[in-house]
C-alpha positions in Angstrom: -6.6 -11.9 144.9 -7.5 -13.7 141.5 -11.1 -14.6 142.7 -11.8 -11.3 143.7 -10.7 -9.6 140.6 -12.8 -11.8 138.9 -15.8 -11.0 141.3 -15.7 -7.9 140.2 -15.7 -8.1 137.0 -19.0 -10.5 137.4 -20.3 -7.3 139.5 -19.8 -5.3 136.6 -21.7 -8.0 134.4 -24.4 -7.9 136.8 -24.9 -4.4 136.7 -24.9 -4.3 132.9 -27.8 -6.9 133.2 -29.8 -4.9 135.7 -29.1 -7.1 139.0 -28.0 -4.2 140.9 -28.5 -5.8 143.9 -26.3 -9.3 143.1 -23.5 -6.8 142.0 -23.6 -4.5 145.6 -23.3 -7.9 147.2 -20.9 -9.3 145.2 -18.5 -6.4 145.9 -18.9 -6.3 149.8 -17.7 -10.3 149.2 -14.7 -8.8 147.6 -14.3 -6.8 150.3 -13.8 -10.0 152.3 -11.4 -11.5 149.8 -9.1 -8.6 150.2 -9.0 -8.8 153.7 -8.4 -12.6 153.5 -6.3 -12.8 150.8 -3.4 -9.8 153.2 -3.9 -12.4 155.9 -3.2 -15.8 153.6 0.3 -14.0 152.2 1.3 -12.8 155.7 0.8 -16.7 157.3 2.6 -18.5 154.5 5.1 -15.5 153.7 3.7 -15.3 150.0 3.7 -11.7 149.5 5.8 -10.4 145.8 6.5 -7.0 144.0 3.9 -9.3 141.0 1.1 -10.2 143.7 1.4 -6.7 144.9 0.7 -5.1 141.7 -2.2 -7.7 141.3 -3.7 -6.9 144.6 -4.3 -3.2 143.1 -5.6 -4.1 139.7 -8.2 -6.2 141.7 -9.2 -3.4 144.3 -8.8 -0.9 141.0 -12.1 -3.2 139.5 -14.0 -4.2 142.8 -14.0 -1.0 145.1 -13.4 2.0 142.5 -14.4 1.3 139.0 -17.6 -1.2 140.0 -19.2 0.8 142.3 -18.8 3.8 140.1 -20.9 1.9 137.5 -23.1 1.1 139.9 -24.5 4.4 141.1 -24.3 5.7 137.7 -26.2 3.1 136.7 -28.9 3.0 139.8 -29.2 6.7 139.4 -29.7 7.2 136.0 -32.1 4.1 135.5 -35.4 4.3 133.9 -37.7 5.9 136.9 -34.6 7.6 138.5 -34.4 11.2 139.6 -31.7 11.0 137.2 -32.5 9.7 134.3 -32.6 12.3 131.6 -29.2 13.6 130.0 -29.3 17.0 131.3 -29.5 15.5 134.7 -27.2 12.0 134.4 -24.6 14.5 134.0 -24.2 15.4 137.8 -24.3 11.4 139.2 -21.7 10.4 135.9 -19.9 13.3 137.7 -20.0 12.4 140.3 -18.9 9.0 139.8 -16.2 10.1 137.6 -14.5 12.1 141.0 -14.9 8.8 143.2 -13.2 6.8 140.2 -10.2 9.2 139.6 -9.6 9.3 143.4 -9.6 5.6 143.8 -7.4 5.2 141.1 -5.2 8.0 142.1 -4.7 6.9 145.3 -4.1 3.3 144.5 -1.5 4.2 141.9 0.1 6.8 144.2 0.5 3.6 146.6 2.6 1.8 143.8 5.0 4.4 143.1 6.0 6.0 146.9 7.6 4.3 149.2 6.2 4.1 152.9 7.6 7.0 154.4 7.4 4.6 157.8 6.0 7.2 159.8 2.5 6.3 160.6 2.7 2.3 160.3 -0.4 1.6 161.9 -2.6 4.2 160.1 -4.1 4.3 156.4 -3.3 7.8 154.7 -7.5 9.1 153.5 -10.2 6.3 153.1 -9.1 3.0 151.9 -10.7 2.0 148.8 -11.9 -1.3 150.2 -13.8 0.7 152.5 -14.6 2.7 150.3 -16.5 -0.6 148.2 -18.2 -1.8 151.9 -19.8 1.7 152.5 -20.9 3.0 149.1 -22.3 -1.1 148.4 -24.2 -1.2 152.0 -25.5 2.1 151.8 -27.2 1.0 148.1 -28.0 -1.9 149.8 -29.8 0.1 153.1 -31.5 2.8 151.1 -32.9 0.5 148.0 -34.4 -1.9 151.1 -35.8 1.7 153.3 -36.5 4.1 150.8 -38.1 5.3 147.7 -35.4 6.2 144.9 -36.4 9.9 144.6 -36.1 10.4 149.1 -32.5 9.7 148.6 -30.9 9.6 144.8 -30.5 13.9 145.5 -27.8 12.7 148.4 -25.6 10.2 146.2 -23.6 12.7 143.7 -22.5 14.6 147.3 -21.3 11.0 149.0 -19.3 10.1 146.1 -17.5 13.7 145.8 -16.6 13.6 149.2 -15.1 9.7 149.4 -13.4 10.6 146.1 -11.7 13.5 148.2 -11.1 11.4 151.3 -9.3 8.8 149.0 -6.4 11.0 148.2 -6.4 13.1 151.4 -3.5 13.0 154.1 -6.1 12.1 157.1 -4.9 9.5 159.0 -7.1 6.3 159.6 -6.2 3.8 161.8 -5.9 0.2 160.5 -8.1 -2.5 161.9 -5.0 -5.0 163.5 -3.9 -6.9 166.3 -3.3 -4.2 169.3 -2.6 -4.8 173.0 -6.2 -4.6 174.0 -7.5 -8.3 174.1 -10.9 -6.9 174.4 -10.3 -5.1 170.9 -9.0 -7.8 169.4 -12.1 -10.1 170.6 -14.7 -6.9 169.4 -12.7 -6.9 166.2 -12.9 -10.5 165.2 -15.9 -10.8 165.8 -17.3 -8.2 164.0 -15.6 -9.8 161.1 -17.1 -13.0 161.4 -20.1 -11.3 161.9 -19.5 -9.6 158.7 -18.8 -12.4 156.6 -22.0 -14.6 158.0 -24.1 -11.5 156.8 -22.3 -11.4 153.8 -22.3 -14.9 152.8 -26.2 -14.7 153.6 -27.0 -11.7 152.2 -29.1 -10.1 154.9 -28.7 -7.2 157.5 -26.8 -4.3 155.0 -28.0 -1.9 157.9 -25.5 -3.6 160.3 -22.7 -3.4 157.6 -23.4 0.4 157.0 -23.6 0.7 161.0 -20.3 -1.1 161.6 -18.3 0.7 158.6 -19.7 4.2 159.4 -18.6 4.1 163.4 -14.9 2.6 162.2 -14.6 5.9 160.0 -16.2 8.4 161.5 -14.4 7.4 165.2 -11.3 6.4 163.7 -10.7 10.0 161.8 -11.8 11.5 165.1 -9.7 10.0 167.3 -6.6 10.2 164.8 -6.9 13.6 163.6 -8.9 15.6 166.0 -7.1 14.8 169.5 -3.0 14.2 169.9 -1.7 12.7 166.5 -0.2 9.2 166.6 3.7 9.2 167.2 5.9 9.5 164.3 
């Protein structure tokens, strides 16, 4: 949890020095932290009121306030659509909505208890995932695309995951489930994920891969019969 606080500060740092790139790839690392830092406290029974409270400072700086800066930053760069002051004021906007979601939701998760009924669903868009699409999809369109094709779309993305964060859609969670096919797609997916990652290539396939796990997981938990309370 420590390393990937500290990850994203060096993201930030990275950003502030122009290397928007090492940041976006530095936060889709945290984004493997998180997940193995959950799995190290459930194996050696670890998990604390104090370590709980750190894990949401550290997803607070890496998937909220980091990628915020980030956009605002790639979008109202020298060159960007952006880039004068009548204009920054729609991506700092924009990036202000995703930041006060993600921080709402993550302190609304502090404060209420789990009401226990859907214990295998997320409530709205997790901020981790929030950090893997946003960082891919900078990651996909700065490799694809010329700036000015795409920059017009950003302000709209980051409204809308800002809403999703505090909304009461249900999600479900990537976890163990009966289906040993599942479990064998899921892992390795992961460990797919973390080779490309680690190696830095292949952000299409990370955009691909967190896109389908939203877009089918909101479908099949909201739009057919809800999961059992």
């Amino acid at each position: 949890t420590s390393l990937g606080f500290l990850l994203g500060i060096w993201a930030l740092l990275s950003v502030a020095g122009g290397q928007y790139d090492n940041a976006a790839w530095l936060i889709l690392l945290c984004v493997i932290m998180d997940k193995l830092d959950g799995t190290a406290a459930r194996l050696l029974d670890a998990s604390s009121p104090l370590g709980g409270q750190m894990d949401s400072l550290s997803d607070l700086v890496t998937f909220v306030v980091s990628p915020a800066v980030l956009w605002a930053a790639v979008l109202t760069a020298p060159g960007a659509p952006f880039h004068s002051w009548p204009a920054a004021v729609i991506p700092y906007g924009a990036a202000s909505v995703y930041a006060l979601g993600g921080a709402f939701r993550l302190a609304r998760f502090n404060v209420e208890a789990d009401d226990g009924l859907f214990p295998d669903h997320f409530h709205g868009l997790a901020t981790t995932m929030c950090g893997a699409l946003t960082m891919s999809l900078y990651l996909t369109l700065e490799r694809h695309l010329p700036i000015d094709t795409w920059a017009p779309w950003i302000p709209p993305v980051l409204l809308g995951m800002g809403v999703l964060m505090v909304s009461g859609l249900l999600l479900p969670k990537l976890m163990k489930r009966k289906s040993r096919f599942f479990n064998i797609f899921t892992l390795a997916n992961f460990v797919a994920t973390v080779v490309c990652v680690l190696l830095r290539v292949l952000p299409e396939y990370l955009l691909a891969l967190g896109l389908s796990y939203v877009i089918v997981g909101f479908a099949v938990a909201n739009l057919g019969r809800r999961p059992e309370k």
